[in-house]
N, C-alpha and C positions, 0 to 999 in steps of 0.2 A: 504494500500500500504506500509505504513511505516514498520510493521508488518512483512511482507511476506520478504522487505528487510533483515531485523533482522533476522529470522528464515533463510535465505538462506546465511547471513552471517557465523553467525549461524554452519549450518551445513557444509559451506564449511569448515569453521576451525576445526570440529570435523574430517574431513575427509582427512584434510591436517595433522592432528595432530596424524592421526593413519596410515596412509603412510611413514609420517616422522620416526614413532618410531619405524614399522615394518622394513625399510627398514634398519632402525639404529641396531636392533637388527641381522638380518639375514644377512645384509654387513657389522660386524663390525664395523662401523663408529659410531663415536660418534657426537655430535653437531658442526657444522660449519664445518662439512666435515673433518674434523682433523681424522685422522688415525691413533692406533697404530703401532708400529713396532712389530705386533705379526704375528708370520705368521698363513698364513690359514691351516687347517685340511688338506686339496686337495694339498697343496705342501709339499712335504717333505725335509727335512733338507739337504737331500742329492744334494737337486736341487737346494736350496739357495746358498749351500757352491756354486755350479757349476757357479752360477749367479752371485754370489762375486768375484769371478777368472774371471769369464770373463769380468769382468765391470775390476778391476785389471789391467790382460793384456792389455785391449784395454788404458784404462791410461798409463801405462808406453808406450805403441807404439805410443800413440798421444804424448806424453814430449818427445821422441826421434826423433821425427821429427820435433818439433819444434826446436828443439836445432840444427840440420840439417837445417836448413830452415835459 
């Protein structure tokens, strides 16, 4: 019994450990879920810039209305 424990320990961690790394290497991520600031291949620079400006604008429109408020 002790055994079969072991081995199934065992193998769970060999299976946690190659999910983990697979999923590290093909999401970018590194350990403890910590992200670079790299972008992905699938987004283009062009769509970051657009995502930069509109996070931007929506900040300067939320401080103008608090300042109103």
């Amino acid at each position: 019994m002790k055994e079969e424990e072991t081995s199934m320990e065992d193998n769970w961690k060999g299976i946690k450990e190659a999910l983990t790394s697979t999923c590290q290497e093909v999401l970018g991520l590194e350990k403890h879920n910590i992200k670079k600031h790299h972008h992905k291949e699938w987004i283009s620079i062009e769509t970051l810039d657009k995502i930069k400006e509109r996070k931007n604008k929506k900040k300067q429109r939320n401080s103008k209305h608090k300042l109103n408020t």
